[in-house]
C-alpha positions as CSV (number, residue, x, y, z in Angstrom):
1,X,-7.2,11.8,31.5
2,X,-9.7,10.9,28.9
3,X,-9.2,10.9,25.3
4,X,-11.9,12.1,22.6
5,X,-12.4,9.5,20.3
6,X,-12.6,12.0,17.6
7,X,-8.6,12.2,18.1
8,X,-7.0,8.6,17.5
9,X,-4.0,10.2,17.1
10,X,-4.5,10.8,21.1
11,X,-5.6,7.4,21.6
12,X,-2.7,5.9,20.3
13,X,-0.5,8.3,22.7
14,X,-0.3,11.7,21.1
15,X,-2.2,14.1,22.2
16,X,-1.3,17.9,20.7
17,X,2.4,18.4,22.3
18,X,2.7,14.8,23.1
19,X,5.9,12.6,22.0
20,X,6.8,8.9,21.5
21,X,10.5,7.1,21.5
22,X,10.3,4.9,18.6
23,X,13.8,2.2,18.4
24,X,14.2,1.1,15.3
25,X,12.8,1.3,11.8
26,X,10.7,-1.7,12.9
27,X,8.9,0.6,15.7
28,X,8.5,3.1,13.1
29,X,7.1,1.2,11.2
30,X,4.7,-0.5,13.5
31,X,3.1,2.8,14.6
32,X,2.1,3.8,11.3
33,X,0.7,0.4,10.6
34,X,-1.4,0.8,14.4
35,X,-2.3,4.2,13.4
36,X,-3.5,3.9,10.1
37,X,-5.8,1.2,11.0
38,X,-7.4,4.3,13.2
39,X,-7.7,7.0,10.9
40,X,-11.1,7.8,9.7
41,X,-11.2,8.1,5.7
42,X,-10.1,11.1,4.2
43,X,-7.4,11.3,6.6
44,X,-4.4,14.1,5.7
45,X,-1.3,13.9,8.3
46,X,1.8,16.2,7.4
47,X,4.9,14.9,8.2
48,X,8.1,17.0,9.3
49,X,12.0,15.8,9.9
50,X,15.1,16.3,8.4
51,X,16.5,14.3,6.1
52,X,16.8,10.4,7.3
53,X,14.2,11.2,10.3
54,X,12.1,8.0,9.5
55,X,9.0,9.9,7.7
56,X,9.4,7.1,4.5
57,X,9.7,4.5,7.6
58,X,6.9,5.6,9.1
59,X,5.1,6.2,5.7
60,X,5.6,2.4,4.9
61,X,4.1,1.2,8.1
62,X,0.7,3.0,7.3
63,X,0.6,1.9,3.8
64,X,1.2,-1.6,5.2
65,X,-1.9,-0.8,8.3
66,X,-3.9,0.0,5.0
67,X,-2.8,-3.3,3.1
68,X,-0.3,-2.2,0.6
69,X,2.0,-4.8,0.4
70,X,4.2,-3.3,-2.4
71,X,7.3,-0.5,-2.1
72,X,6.8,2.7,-0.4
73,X,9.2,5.4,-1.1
74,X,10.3,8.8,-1.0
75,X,8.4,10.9,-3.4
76,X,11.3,13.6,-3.3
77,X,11.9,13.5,-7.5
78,X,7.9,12.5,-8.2
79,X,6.6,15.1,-5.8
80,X,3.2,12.9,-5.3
81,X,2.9,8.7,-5.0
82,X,-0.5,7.0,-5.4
83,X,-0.8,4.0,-3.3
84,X,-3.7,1.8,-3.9
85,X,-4.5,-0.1,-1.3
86,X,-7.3,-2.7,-0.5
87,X,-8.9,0.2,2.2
88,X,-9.0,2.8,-0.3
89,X,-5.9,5.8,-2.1
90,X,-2.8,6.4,-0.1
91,X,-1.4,9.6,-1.3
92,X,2.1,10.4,-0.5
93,X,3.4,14.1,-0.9
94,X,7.1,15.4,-1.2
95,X,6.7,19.1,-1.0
96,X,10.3,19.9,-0.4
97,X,11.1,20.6,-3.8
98,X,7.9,22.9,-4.2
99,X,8.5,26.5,-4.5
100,X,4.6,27.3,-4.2
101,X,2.0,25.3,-3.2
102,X,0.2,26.5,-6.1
103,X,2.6,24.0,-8.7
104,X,0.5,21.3,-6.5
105,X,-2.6,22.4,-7.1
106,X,-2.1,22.5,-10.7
107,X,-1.4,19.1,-10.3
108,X,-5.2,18.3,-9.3
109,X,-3.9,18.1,-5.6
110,X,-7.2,19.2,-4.3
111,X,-9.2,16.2,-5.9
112,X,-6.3,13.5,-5.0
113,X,-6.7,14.8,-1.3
114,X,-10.4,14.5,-1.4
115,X,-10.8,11.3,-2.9
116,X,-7.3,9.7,-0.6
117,X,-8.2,7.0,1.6
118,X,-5.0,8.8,4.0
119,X,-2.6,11.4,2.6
120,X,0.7,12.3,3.8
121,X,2.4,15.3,3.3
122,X,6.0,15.7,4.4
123,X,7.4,18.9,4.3
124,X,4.2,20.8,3.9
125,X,4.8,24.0,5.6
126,X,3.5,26.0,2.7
127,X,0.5,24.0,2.9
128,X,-0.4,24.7,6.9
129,X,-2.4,27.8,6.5
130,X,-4.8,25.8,3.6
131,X,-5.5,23.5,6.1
132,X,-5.1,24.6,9.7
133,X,-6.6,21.3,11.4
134,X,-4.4,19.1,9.8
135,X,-2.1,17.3,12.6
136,X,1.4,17.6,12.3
137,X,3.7,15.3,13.6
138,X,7.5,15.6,13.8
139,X,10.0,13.0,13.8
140,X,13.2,13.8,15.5
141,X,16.6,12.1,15.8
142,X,18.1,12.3,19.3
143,X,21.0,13.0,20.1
144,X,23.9,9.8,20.8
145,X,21.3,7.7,20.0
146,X,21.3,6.8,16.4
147,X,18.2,3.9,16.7
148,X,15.7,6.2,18.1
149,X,13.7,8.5,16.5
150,X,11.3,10.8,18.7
151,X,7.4,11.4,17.4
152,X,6.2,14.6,18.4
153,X,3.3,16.0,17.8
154,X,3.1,19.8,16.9
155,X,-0.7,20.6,16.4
């Protein structure tokens, strides 16, 4: 099977429909950090997964791939983060407490996105249709096994 290098999300093992097992925060973690290295500029991943998933875990491990070296955490209570890093703006999005996507874009959302080295947005659905290219990856807990998260990715 060949991958486009257009996708490094596919290159790193996660092609559209594809999953990973990930044990441990560290593996979380570690992922981001390989993937963000990848990621062209400009990048914008959403993120989905209930609560405790790992989407701050993985979050942390691609603001570390980028060289931030400080704390990454939830935006739930912010709504956005701005990370600077050495490679350029990580912008980290909390849309669950968004009722329309428009109270983002009042917020100069558009312009943060464009000029973002990578942004993240978990728990963008409302956003999907504005940007319908956008990957989405899922994390998942499974079942019995409280260490391991599964990476899907939806689109």
């Amino acid at each position: 099977m060949s991958v486009s290098p257009a996708d490094p999300l596919a290159a790193l093992g996660l092609p559209v429909g594809g999953s990973l097992l990930l044990t441990g925060e560290e593996e979380q973690r570690a992922l981001g950090r390989r993937l963000a290295t990848s990621l062209p500029p400009g990048t914008l991943l959403f993120l989905e997964g209930e609560l405790g998933a790992g989407k701050t875990t993985f979050s942390q491990g691609l603001a570390a791939g980028l060289g931030f070296t400080g704390l990454v955490s939830s935006p739930t209570y912010a709504l956005m983060q701005e990370y600077p890093t050495p490679q350029g703006l990580l912008l980290h999005v909390d849309a669950y407490r968004v009722r329309h996507p428009q109270e983002l874009y009042e917020m100069d959302f558009e312009r943060l996105v464009s000029e973002a080295r990578l942004s993240l947005i978990e728990w963008g659905e409302g956003f999907y249709d504005d940007f319908p290219a956008v990957p989405v990856l899922r994390l998942e807990h499974l079942e019995g096994q409280p260490e391991v998260r599964r990476m899907l990715r939806v689109r």
